[in-house]
C-alpha positions as a Markdown table, in Angstrom:
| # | Residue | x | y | z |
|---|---|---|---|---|
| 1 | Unk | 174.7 | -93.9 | 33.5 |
| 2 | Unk | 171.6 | -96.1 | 34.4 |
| 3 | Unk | 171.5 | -94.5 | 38.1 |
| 4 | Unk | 171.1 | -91.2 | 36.2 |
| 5 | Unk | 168.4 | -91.9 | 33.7 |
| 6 | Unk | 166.3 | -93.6 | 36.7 |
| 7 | Unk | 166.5 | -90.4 | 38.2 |
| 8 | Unk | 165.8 | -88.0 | 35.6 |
| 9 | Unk | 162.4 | -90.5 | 34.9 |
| 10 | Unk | 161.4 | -90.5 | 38.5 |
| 11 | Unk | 162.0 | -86.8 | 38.7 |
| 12 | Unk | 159.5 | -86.3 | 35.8 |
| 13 | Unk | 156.8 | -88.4 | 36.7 |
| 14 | Unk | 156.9 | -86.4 | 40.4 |
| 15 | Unk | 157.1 | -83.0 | 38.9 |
| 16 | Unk | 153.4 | -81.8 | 38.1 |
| 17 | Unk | 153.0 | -78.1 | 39.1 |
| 18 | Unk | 151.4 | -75.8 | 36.7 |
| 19 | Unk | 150.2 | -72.7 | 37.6 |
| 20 | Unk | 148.7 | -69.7 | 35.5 |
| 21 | Unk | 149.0 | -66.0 | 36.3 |
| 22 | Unk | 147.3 | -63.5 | 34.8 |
| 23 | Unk | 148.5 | -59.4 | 34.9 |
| 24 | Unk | 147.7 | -56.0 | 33.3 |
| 25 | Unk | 149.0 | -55.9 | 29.9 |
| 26 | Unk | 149.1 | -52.3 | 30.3 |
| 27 | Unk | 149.1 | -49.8 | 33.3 |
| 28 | Unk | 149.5 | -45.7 | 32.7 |
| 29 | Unk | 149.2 | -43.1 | 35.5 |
| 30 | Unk | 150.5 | -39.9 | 35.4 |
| 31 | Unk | 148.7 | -36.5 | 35.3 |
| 32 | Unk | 146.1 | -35.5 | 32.2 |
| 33 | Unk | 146.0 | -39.3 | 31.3 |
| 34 | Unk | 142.5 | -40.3 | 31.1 |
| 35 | Unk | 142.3 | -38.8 | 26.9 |
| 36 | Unk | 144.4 | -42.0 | 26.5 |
| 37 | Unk | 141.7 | -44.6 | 27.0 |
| 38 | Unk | 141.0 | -44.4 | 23.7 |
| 39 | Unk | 144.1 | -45.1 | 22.3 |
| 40 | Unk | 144.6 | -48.2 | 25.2 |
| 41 | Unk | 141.6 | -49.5 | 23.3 |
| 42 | Unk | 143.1 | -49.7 | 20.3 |
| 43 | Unk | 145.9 | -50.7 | 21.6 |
| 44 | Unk | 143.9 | -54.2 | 22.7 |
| 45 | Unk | 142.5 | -54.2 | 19.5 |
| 46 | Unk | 139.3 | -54.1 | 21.0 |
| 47 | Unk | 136.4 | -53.6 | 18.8 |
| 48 | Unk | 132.5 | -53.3 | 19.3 |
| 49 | Unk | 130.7 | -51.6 | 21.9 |
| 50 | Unk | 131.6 | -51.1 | 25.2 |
| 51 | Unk | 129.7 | -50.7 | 28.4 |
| 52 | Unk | 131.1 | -47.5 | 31.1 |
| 53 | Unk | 130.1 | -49.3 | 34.5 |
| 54 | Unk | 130.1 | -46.1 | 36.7 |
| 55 | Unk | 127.8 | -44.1 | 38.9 |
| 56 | Unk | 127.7 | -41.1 | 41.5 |
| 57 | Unk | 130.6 | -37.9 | 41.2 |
| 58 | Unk | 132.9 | -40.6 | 39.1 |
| 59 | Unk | 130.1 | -39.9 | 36.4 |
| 60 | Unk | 130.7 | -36.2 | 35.7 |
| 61 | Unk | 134.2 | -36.5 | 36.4 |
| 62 | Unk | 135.4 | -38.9 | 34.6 |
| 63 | Unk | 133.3 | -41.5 | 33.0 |
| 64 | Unk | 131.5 | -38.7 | 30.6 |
| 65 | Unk | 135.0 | -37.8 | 29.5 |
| 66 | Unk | 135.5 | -41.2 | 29.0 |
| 67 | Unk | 132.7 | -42.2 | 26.6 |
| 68 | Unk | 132.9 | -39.1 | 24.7 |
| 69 | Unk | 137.1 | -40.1 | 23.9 |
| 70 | Unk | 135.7 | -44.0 | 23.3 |
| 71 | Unk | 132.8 | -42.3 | 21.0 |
| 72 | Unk | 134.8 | -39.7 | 19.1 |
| 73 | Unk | 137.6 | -43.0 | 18.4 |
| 74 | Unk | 134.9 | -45.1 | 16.7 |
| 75 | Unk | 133.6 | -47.0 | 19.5 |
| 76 | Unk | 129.4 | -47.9 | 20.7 |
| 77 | Unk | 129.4 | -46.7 | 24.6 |
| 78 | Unk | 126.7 | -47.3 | 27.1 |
| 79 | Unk | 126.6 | -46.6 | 30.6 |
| 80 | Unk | 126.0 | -48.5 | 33.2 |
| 81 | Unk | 125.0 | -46.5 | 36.3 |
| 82 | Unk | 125.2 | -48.6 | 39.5 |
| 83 | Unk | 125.6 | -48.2 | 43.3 |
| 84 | Unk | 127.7 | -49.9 | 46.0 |
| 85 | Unk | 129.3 | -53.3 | 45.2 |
| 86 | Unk | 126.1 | -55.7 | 45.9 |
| 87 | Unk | 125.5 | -59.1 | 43.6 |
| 88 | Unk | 122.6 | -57.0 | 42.9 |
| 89 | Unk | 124.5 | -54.3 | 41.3 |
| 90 | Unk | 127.0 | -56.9 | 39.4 |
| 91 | Unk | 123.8 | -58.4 | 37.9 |
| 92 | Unk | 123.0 | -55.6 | 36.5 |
| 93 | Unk | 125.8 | -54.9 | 34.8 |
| 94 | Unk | 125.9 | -58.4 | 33.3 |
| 95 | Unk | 121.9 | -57.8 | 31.7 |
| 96 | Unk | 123.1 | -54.2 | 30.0 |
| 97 | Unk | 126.1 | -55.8 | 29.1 |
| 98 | Unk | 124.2 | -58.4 | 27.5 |
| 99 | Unk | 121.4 | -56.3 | 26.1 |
| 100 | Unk | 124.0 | -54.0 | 24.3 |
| 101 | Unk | 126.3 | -57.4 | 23.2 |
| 102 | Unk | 129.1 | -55.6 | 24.6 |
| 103 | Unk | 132.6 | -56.8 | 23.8 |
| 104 | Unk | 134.4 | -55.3 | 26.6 |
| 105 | Unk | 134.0 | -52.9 | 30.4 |
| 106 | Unk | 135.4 | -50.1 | 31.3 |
| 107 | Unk | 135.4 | -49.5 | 35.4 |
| 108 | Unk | 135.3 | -45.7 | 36.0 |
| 109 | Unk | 135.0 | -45.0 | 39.6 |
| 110 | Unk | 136.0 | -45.8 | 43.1 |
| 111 | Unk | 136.7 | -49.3 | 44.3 |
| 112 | Unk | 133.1 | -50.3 | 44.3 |
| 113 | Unk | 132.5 | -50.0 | 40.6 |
| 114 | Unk | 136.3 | -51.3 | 40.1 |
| 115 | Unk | 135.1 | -54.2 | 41.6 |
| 116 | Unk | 131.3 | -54.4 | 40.3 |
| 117 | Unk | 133.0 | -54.0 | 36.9 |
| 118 | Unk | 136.0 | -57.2 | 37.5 |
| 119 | Unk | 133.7 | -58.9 | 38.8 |
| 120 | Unk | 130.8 | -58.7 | 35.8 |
| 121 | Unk | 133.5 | -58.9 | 33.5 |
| 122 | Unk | 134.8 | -62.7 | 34.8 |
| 123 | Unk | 131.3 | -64.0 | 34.8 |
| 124 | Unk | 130.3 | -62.6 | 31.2 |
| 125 | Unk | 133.8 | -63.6 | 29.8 |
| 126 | Unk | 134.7 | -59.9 | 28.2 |
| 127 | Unk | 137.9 | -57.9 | 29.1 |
| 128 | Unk | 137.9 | -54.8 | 31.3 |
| 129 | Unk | 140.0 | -51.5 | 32.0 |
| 130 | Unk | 140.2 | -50.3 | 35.1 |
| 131 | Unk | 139.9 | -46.5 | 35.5 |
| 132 | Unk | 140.2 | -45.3 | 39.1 |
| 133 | Unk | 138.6 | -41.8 | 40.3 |
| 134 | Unk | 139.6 | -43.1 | 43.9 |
| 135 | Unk | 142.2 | -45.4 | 45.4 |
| 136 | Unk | 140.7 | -46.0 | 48.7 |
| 137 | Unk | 142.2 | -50.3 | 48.5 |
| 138 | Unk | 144.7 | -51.8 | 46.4 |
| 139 | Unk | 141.9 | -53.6 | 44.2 |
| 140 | Unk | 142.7 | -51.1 | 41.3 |
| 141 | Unk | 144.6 | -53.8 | 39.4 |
| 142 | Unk | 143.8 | -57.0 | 41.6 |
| 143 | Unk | 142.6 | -60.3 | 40.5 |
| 144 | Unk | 139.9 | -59.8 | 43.4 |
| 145 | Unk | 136.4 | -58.1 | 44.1 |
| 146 | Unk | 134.8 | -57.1 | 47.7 |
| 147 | Unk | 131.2 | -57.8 | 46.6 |
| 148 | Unk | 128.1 | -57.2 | 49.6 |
| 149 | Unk | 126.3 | -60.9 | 49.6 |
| 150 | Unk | 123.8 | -59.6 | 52.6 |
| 151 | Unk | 125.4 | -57.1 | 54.9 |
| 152 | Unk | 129.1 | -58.0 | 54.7 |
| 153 | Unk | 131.5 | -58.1 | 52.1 |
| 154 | Unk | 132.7 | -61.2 | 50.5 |
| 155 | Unk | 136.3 | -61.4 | 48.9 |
| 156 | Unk | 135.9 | -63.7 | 45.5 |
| 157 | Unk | 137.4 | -63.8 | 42.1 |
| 158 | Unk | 137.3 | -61.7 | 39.6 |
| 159 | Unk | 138.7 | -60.6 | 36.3 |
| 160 | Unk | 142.4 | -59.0 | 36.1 |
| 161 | Unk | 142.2 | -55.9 | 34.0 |
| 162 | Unk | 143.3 | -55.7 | 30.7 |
| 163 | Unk | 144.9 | -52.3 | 31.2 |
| 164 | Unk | 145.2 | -49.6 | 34.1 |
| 165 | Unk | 144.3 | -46.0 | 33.7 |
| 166 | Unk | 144.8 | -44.5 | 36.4 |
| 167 | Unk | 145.1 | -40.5 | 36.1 |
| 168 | Unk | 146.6 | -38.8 | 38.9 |
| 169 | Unk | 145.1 | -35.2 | 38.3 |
| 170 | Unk | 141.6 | -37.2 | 38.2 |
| 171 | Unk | 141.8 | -39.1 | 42.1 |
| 172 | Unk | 143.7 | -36.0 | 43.5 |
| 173 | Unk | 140.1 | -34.3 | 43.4 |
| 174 | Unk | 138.3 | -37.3 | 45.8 |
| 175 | Unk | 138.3 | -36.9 | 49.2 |
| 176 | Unk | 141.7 | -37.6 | 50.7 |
| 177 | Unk | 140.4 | -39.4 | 53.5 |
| 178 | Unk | 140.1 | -41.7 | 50.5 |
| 179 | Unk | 143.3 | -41.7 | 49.4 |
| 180 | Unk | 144.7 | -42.2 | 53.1 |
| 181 | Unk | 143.0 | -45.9 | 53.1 |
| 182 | Unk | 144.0 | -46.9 | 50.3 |
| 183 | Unk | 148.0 | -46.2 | 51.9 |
| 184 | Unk | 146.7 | -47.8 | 54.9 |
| 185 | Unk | 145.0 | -51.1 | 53.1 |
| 186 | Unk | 149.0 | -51.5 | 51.6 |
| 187 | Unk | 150.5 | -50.8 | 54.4 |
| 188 | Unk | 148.7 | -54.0 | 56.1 |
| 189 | Unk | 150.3 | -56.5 | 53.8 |
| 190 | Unk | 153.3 | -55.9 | 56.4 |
| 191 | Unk | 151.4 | -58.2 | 58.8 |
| 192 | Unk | 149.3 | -60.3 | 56.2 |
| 193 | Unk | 152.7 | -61.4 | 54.7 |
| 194 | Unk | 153.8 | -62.3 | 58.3 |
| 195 | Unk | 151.0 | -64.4 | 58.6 |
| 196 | Unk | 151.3 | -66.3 | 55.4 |
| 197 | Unk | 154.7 | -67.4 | 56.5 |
| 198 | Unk | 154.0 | -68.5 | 60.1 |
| 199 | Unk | 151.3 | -71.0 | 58.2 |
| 200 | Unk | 154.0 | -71.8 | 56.0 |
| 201 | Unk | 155.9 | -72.8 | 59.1 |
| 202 | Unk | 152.9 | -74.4 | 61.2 |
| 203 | Unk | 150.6 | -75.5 | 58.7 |
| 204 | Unk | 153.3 | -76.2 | 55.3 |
| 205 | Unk | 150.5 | -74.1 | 53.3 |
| 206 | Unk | 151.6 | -73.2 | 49.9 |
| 207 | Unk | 153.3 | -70.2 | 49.7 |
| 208 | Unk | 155.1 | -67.8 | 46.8 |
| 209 | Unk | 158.3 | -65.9 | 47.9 |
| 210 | Unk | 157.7 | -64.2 | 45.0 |
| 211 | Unk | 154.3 | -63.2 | 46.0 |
| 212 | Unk | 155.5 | -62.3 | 49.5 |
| 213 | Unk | 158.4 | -59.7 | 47.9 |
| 214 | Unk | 156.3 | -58.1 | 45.7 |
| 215 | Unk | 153.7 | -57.7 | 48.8 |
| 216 | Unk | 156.5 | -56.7 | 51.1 |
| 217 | Unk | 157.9 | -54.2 | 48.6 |
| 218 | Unk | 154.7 | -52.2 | 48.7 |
| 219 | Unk | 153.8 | -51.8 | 51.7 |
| 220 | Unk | 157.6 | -50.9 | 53.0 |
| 221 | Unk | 157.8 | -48.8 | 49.7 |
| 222 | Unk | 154.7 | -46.7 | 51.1 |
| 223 | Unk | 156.1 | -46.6 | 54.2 |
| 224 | Unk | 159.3 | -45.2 | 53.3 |
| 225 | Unk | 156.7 | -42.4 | 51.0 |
| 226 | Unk | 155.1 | -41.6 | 54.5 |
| 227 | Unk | 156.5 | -38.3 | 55.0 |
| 228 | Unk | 155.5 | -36.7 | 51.6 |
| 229 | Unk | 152.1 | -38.0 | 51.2 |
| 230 | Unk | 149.7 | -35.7 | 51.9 |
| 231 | Unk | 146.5 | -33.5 | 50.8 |
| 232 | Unk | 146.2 | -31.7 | 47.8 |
| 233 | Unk | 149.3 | -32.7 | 46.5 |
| 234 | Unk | 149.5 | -34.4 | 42.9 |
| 235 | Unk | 152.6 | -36.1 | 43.5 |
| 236 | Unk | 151.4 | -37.7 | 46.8 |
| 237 | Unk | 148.7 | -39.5 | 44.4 |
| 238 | Unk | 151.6 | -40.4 | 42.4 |
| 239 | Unk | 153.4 | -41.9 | 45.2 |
| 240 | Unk | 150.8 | -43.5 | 46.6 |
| 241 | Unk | 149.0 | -45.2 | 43.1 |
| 242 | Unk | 152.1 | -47.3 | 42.1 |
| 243 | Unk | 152.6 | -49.8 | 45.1 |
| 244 | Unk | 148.6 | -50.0 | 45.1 |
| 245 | Unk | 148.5 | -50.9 | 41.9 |
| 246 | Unk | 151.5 | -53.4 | 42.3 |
| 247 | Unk | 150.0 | -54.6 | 45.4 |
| 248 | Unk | 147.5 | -55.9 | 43.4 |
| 249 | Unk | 149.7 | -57.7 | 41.3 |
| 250 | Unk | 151.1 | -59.9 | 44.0 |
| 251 | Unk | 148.0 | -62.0 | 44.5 |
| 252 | Unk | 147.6 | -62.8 | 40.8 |
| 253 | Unk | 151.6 | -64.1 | 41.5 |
| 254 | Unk | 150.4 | -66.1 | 44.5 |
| 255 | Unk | 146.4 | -66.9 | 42.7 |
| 256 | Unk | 144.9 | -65.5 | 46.2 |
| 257 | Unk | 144.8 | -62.8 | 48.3 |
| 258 | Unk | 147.4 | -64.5 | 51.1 |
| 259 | Unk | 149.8 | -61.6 | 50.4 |
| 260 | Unk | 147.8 | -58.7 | 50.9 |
| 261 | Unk | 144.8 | -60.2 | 53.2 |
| 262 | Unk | 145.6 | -62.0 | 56.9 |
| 263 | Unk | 144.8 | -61.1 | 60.1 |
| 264 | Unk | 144.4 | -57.7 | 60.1 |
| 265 | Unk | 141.7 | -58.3 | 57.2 |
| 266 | Unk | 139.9 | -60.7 | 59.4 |
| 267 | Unk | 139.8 | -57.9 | 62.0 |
| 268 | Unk | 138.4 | -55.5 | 59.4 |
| 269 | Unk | 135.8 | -57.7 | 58.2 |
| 270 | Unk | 134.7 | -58.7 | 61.8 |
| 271 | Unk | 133.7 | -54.6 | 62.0 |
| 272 | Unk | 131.7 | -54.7 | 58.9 |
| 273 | Unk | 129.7 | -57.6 | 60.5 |
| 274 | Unk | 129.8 | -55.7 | 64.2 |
| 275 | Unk | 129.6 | -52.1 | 62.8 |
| 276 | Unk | 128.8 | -51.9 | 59.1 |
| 277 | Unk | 129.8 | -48.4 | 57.3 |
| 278 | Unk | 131.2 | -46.7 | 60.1 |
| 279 | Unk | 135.0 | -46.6 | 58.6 |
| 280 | Unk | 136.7 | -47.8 | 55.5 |
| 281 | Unk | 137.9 | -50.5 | 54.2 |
| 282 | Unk | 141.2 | -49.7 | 54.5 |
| 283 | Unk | 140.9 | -47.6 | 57.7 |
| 284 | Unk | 139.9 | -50.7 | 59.4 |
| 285 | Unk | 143.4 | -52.7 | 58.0 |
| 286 | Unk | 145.1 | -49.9 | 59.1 |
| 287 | Unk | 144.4 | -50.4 | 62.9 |
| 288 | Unk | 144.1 | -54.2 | 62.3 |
| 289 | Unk | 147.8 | -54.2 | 61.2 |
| 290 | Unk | 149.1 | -52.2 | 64.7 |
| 291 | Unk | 147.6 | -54.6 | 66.7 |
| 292 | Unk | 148.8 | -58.0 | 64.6 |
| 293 | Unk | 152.4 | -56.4 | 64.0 |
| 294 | Unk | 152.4 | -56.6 | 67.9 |
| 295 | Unk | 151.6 | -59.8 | 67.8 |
| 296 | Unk | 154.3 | -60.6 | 65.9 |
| 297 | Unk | 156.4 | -59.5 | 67.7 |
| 298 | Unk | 157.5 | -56.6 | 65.4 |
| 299 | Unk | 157.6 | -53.0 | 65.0 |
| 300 | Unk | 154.0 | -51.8 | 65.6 |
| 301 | Unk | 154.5 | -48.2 | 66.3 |
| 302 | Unk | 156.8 | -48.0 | 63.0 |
| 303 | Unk | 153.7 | -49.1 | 61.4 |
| 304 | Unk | 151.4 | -46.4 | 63.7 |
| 305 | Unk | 153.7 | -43.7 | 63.3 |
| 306 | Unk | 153.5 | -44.2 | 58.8 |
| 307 | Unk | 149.6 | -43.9 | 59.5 |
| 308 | Unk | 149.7 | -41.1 | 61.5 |
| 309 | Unk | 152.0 | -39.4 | 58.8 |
| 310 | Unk | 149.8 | -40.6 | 55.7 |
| 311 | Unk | 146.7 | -38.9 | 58.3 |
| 312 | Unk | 144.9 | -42.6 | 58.0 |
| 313 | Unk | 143.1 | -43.6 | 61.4 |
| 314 | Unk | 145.2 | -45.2 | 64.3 |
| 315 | Unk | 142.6 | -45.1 | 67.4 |
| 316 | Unk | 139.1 | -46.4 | 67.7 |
| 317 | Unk | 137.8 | -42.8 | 68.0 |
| 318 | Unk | 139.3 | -41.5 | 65.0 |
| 319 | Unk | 136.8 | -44.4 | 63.8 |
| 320 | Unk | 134.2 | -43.8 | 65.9 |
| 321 | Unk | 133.8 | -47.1 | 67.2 |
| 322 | Unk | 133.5 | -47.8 | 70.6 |
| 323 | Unk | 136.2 | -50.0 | 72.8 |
| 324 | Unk | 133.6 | -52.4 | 73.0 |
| 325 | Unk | 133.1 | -53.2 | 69.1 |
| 326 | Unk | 136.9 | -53.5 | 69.0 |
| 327 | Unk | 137.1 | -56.0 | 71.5 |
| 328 | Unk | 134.7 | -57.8 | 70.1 |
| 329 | Unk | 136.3 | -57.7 | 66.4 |
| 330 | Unk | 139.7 | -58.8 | 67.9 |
| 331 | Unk | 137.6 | -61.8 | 69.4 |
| 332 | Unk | 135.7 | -62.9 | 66.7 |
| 333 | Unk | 138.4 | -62.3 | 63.7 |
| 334 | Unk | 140.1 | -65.9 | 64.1 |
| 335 | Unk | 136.7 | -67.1 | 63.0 |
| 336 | Unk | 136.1 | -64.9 | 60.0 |
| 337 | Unk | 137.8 | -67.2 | 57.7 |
| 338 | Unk | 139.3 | -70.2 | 59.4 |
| 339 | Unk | 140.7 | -72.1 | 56.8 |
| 340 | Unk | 143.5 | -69.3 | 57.0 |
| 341 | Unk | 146.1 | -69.3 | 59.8 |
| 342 | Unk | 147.2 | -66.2 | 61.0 |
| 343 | Unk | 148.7 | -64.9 | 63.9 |
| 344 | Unk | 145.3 | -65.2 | 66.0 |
| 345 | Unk | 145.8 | -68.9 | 65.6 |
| 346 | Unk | 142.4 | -71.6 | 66.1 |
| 347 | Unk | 141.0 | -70.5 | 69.3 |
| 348 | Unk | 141.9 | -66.4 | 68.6 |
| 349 | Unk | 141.8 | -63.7 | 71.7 |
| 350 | Unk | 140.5 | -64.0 | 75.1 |
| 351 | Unk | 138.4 | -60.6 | 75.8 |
| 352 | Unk | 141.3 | -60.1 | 78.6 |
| 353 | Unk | 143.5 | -60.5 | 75.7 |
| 354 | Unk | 141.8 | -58.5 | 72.7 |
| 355 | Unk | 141.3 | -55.6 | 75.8 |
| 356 | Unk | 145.0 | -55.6 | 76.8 |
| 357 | Unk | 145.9 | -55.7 | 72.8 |
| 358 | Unk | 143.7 | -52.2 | 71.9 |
| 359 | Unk | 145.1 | -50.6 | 75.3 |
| 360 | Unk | 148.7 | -51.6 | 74.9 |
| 361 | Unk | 149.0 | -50.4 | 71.0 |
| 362 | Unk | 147.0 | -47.2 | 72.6 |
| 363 | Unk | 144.2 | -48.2 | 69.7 |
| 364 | Unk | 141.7 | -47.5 | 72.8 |
């Protein structure tokens, strides 16, 4: 009996973990959804005014729609008109927000003002909704913003949405190129989760299996969709919204973006540096993720063939990038954020290397 009570007390006194997650307590897509925003307000009990962080097509679309439901259910609304997602922009959201005493955001937009809005929302410590007119990246529902600090994009931490809105009807009328990335940006957490566990293996970094499934699910679940998404269909946005949005939801499970973001990220970000605003975000993953599954050592032209079904990018010239900038993003990506092992290990790709890799996945 003694032996057993030792144990149990040793046991406690090693056993410290705590971790918190935080998700959407709401998410509703579907066709003609946006009049519900103001009922998900009510729903949250949220009261005061609240600021529309928008800007560009997303304004006439959908955030003017939006404030007129908020006004007509009893609410203040401002806007907040902003461009791209710059620390610039974010600041500005935080002074109207402030100026107004706004209780609570409402991102209506692509991923930019998702992300300008998440990200304004964590540093002012008010609640947000997320209402997508685009889903170009899984950040719809992520705990995570891509913010411009200078002319690349930083990945940092952000607010998780209070609720999704996302109306189907609404981001079939962007562009579908659009649309494509965002299947393409899921579809890289194929090889990002492939990553995560070889520094599991090689480095014992922390790692959620539960993170990995969920970011496993979605991108296999949009590749198994690959066939029947495509333009100017409204149930191809369907499709396509729901592992985006739960992609997001596996790095508030693992409190990073290690599930959705590995090597095939680092590749993408090295072109922002090399070539900034030649291709999407998600474009970029796309291709990144061919030439890492290869690297792997798994299926790379199952992963090319789902791209070139969804339409998203799978060649440099369908980019239009030159072979030299992807050479040169292939041998600088192992430095984009060393602190996370990936396939590309310390050292990364000899040119010889990165040049065979593009020709041999027929990227160039």
């Amino acid at each position: 009996m003694r032996e057993i009570v030792s144990t149990t007390i040793v046991t406690d006194l090693m056993f410290t973990k705590a971790k918190s997650m935080s998700f959407p307590r709401q998410v509703t897509t579907g066709h003609d959804v946006l009049p519900q925003i103001g009922r998900m307000c009510k729903d949250f009990d949220l009261k005061g005014t609240g600021v529309i962080v928008t800007g560009g097509t997303a304004l006439r679309l959908a955030a003017k729609p939006v404030h007129d439901i908020l006004h007509e259910t009893g609410y203040e609304v401002q806007f907040a008109e902003v461009g791209p997602a710059t620390i610039e922009n974010v600041k500005k959201v935080e002074i109207i927000a402030k100026e107004t005493k706004a209780s609570f955001l409402v991102g209506v937009g692509g991923g930019s003002k998702i992300d300008i809005a998440k990200k304004a929302a964590a540093d002012i410590g008010i609640p947000f909704i997320s209402v997508p007119t685009a889903a170009s990246h899984d950040g719809i529902a992520s705990p995570r913003a891509s913010i411009k600090d200078g002319n690349s994009p930083i990945s940092i931490d952000a607010k998780v949405p209070l609720g999704v809105l996302a109306d189907t009807g609404i981001i079939l009328k962007s562009p579908y190129r659009l649309l494509a990335s965002g299947c393409a940006d899921v579809i890289s957490n194929a090889t990002a989760v492939l990553d995560w566990e070889l520094a599991e293996r090689l480095r014992h970094e922390e790692f959620s299996s539960s993170a990995a499934a969920v970011a496993s699910y979605t991108a296999e679940a949009m590749i198994a969709s690959a066939d029947a998404i495509k333009p100017n269909l409204e149930e191809s946005v369907w499709l396509a919204i729901k592992p985006m949005i739960v992609s997001g939801i596996a790095m508030s499970v693992a409190g990073s973006s290690r599930p959705t973001s590995g090597s095939e990220h680092m590749f993408s970000h090295a072109l922002d540096i090399l070539a900034p605003g030649k291709a999407l975000h998600g474009e970029q993953c796309g291709i990144g993720t061919i030439m890492m599954m290869y690297l792997h050592g798994g299926d790379w032209k199952r992963i090319r063939d789902a791209l070139l079904k969804i339409g998203a990018p799978t060649t440099a010239r369908e980019l239009g990038l030159s072979k030299e900038i992807i050479i040169e993003a292939l041998v600088k990506a192992h430095s984009i954020r060393p602190e996370r092992y990936t396939i590309l290990g310390d050292k990364g790709l000899t040119y010889e290397a990165a040049e065979k890799l593009a020709y041999t996945t027929k990227v160039l």
